[in-house]
C-alpha positions in Angstrom: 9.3 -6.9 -31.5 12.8 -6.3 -29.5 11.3 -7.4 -26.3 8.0 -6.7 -23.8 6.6 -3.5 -23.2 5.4 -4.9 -19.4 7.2 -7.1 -16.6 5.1 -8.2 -14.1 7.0 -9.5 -10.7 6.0 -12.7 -8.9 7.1 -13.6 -5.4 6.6 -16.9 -4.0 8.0 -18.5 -1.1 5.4 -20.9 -0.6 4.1 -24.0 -2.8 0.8 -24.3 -1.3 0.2 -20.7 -3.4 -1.7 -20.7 -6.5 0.7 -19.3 -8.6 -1.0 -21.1 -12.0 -3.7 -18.7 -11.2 -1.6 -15.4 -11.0 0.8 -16.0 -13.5 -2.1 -17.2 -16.0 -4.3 -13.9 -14.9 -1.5 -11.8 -16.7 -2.0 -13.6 -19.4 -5.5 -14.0 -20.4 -6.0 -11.1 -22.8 -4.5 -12.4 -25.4 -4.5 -9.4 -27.9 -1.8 -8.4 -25.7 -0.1 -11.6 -24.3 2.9 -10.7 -26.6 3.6 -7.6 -24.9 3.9 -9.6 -21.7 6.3 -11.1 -19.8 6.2 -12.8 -16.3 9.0 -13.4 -14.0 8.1 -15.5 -11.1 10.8 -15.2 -8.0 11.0 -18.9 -6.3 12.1 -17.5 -2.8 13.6 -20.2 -0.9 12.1 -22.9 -3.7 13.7 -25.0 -5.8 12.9 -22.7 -9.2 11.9 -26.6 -11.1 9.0 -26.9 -8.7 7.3 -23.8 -9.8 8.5 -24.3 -13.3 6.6 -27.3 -13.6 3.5 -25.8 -12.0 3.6 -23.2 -14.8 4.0 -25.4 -17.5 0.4 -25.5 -18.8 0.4 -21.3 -18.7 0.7 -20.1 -22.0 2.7 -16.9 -22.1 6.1 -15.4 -21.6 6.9 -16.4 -18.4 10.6 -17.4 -16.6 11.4 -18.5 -12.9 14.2 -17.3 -11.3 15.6 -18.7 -8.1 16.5 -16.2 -5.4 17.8 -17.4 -1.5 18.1 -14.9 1.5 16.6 -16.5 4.2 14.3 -13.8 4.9 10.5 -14.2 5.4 10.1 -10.7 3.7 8.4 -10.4 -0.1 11.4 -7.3 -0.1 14.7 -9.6 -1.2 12.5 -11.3 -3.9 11.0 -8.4 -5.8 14.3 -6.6 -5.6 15.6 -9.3 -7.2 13.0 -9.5 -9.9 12.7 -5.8 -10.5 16.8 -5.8 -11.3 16.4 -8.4 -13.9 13.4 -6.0 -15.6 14.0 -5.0 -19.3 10.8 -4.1 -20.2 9.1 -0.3 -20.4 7.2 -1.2 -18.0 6.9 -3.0 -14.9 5.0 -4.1 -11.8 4.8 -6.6 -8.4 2.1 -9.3 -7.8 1.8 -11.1 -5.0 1.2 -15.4 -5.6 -1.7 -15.6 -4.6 -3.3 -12.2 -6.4 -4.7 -12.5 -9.4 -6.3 -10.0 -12.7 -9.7 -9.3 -13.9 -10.2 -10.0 -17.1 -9.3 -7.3 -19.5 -7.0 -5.8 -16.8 -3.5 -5.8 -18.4 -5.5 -4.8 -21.9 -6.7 -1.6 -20.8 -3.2 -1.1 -18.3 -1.4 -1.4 -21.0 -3.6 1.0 -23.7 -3.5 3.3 -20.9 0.5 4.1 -20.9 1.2 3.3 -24.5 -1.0 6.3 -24.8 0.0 8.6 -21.6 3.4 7.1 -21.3 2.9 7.9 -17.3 5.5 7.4 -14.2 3.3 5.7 -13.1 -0.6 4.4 -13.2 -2.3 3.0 -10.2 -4.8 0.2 -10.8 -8.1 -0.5 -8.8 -8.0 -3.4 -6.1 -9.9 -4.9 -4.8 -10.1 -8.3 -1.9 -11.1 -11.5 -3.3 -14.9 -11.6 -3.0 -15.6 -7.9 -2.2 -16.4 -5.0 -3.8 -13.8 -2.6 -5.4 -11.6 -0.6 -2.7 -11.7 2.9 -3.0 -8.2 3.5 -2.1 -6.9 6.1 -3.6 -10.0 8.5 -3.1 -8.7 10.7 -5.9 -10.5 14.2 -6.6 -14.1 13.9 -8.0 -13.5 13.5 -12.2 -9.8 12.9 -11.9 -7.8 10.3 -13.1 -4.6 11.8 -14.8 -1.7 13.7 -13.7 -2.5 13.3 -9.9 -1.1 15.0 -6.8 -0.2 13.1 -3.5 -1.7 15.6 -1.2 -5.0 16.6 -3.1 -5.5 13.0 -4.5 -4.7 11.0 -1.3 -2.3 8.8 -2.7 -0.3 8.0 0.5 -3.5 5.8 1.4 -2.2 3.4 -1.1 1.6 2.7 -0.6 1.9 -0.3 -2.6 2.8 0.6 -6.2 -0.2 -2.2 -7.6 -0.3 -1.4 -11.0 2.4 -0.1 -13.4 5.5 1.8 -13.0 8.2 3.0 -15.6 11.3 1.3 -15.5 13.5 4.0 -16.1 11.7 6.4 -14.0 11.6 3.6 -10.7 15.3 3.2 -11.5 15.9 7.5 -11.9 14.4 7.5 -8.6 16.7 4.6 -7.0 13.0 2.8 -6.2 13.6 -0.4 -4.6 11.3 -2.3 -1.3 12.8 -2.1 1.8 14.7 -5.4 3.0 14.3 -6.3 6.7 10.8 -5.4 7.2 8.2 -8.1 8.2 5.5 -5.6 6.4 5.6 -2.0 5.0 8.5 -3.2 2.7 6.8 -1.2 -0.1 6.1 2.3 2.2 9.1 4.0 0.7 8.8 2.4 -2.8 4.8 4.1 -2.8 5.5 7.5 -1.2 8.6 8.2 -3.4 6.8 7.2 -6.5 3.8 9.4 -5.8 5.5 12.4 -4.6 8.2 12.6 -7.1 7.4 10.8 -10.2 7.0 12.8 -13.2 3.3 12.2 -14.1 0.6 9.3 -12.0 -2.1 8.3 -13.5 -5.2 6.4 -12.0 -6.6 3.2 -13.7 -10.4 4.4 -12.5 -12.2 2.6 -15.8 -9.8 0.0 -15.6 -10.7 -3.6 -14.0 -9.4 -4.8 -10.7 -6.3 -6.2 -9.3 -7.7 -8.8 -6.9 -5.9 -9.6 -3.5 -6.5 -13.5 -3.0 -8.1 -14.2 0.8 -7.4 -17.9 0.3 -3.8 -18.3 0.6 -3.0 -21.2 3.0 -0.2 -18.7 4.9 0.8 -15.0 5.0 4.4 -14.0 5.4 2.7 -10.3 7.1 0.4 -12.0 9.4 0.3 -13.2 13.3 1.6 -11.1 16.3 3.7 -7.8 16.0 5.6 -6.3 18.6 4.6 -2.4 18.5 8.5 -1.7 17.2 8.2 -4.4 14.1 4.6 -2.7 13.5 6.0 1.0 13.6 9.6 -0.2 11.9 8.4 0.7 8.1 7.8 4.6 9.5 10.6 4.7 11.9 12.9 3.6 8.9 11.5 6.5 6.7 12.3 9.3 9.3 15.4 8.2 10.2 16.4 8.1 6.8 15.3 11.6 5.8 12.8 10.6 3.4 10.0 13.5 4.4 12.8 16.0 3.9 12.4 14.8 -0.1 9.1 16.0 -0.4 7.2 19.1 -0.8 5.7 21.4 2.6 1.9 19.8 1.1 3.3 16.2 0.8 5.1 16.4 3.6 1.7 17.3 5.7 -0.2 14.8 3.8 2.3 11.8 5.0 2.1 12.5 8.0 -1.6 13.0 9.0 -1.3 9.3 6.9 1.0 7.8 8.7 -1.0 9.2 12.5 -4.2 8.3 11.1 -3.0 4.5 9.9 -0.3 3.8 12.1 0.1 5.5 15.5 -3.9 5.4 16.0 -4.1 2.3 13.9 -1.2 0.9 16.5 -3.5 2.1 19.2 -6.5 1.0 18.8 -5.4 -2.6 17.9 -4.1 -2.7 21.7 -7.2 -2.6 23.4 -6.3 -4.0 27.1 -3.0 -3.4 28.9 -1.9 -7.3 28.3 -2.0 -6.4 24.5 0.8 -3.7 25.5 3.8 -6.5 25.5 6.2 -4.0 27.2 4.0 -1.9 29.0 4.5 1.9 29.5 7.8 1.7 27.3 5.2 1.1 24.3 3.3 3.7 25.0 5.9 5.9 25.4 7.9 4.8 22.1 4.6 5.3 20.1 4.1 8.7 21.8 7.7 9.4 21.0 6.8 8.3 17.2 3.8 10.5 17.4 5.8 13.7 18.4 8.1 12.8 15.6 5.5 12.6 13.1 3.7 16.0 14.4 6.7 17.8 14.0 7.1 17.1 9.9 4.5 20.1 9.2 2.4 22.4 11.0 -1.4 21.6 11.7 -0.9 17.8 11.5 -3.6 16.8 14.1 -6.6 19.5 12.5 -8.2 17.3 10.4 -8.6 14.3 12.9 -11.9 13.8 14.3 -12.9 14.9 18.4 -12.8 10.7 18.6 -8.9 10.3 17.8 -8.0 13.5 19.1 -8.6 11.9 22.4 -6.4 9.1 21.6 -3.6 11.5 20.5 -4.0 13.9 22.6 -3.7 11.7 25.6 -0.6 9.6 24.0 0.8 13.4 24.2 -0.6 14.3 27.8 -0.3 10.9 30.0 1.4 7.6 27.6 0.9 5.2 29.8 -1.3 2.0 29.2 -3.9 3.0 31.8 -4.5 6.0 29.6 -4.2 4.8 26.1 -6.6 2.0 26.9 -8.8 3.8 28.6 -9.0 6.5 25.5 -9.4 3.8 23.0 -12.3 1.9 25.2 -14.4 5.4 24.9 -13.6 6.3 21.6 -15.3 3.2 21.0 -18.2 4.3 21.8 -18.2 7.7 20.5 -21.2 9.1 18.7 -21.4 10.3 15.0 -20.6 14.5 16.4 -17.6 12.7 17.5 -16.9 10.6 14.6 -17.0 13.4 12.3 -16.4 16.8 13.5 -13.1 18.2 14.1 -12.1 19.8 17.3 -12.5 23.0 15.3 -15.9 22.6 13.7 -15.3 25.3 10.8 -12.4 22.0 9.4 -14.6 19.3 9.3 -14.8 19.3 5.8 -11.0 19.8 5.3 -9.7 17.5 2.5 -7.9 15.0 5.1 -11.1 14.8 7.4 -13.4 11.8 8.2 -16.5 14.0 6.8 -15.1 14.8 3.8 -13.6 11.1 3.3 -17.7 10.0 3.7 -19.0 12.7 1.8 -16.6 11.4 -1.3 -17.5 7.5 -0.5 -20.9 8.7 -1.5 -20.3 11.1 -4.5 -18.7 8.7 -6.2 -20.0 5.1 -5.3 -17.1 2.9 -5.8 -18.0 0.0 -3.7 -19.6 -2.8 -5.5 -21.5 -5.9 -5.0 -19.4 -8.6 -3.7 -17.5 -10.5 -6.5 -15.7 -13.8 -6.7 
């Protein structure tokens, strides 16, 4: 064999991660272990730390040092993914880890399909599978961003192609504190040549028990919006389709101007005040004007919070919208302003009505 058919990616920045575990996840299928390799960025670490940690795994595995003084995952994977040989390639955080039986069937899945791309399942450590992306009922291959949902899931867990990520000019976005992967995701979905959706596959598991986490603590509303400011100012909606287009930006209102709403409940949690409100308004505006009928498929409940970031942004009214949304009741959870939509495929009723057709949480697993 020439070389390894996968590359998996492995950031770490910090030695209290359990990077044995991750690195040893890839791994444990050993029917495939050859077709493996593992490169593990030591970000800021001297690279004989972690190779010593990692000298029990048993596998293909190298560490690579890489300084920037950033506390951003961005510089590392870059770094990593430029280094890639392999057909195939992917990102993990350190303190992630595989099911069992995961990179058998990921790999038996594009040896066979050859996809752009293939998505796996996640799910958090301890929980039950996520069902992010809710693709179409029965579908698993060839997806579509807009009818398939995949701008829900920005970060490219999983597989992607090497030559297609490098076609594309694919790369995470350095100077982020999160969203570093927004671009990386929404490029890949909309214009790869063929996605495919691990459905049967087992899980990539996000680890809860990291000591630290480089995205977490207090964000200014500017460092929380930076990952979608970045992609409108440089032109990225223009890339896509009128349908992907739309579909992007009802995602990026529904997760991150409501999301950036709602997680400012009093006027305190405003740090500069009105100028906040108005910059997310601003955002808003932006975001609305990407497509037509971007607000029809949100619920009576956050078309009060839009619609009042657009009438009055102030923090009087933003709170005071939030504070009763709160509150709302299920006609206002789940119809549209326009009752005739609420089943639209970007509306809260339909998103239920698919949680229930096709079941994918599960019990709770370790």
């Amino acid at each position: 064999m020439s070389g390894p058919l996968v590359e998996l990616v492995i950031a770490c920045h910090d030695a209290r991660r359990p990077i044995e575990r991750a690195v040893a996840s890839v791994f444990q299928d050993a029917d495939v272990r050859e077709l493996v390799r593992v490169t593990v960025v030591a970000h800021g670490l001297e690279a004989e730390l972690l190779t010593d940690r990692l000298a029990g795994v048993v596998g293909d595995w190298r560490v690579v040092p890489f300084v920037d003084g950033v506390r951003s995952a961005a510089g590392p994977y870059n770094h990593g993914l430029a280094q890639v040989t392999a057909d195939y390639c992917g990102v993990m955080g350190s303190d992630d880890f595989l099911e069992p039986g995961a990179m058998r069937s990921w790999i038996a899945h594009v040896r066979e399909a050859r996809p752009a791309a293939a998505i796996a399942r996640i799910r958090l450590q301890g929980q039950g599978v996520m069902p992010n992306p809710l693709v179409r009922l029965g579908r698993r291959d060839r997806l579509d961003a807009a009818k398939d949902r995949l701008f829900y899931r920005t970060a490219p867990l999983g597989l992607v192609e090497t030559a297609e990520m490098r076609r594309l000019g694919l790369h995470m976005t350095e100077g982020l504190r999160v969203g570093e992967d927004f671009e990386f995701g929404i490029r890949l979905w909309a214009l790869g040549r063929r996605v495919d959706f691990l459905g049967g596959s087992p899980c990539y598991v996000i680890g809860t028990d990291a000591a630290e986490r480089t995205t977490y603590g207090a964000m200014s509303l500017r460092e929380w919006m930076a990952p979608v400011t970045g992609l409108l100012e440089r032109g990225v909606p223009a890339e896509l389709t009128p349908a992907h287009r739309r579909s992007l930006a009802i995602k990026l209102v529904r997760i991150s101007v409501l999301g950036g709403a709602q997680a400012r409940r009093t006027p305190a949690d405003w740090l500069e005040g009105d100028d906040d409100v108005r910059f997310l308004a601003e955002v808003l505006r932006d975001l609305l004007a990407l497509a037509p009928r971007v607000r029809s498929p949100f619920d009576r409940r956050d078309r009060r919070i839009l619609d009042g970031l657009l009438a009055e942004p102030t923090t009087a009214r933003v709170t005071a919208d939030v504070a009763a949304s709160a509150g709302a009741g299920r006609r206002e959870r789940w119809l549209t302003k326009n009752p005739l939509l609420s089943l639209g495929r970007e509306t809260t009723l339909r998103r239920y009505l698919l949680y229930y057709l096709k079941r994918e949480r599960k019990a709770p697993i370790t």
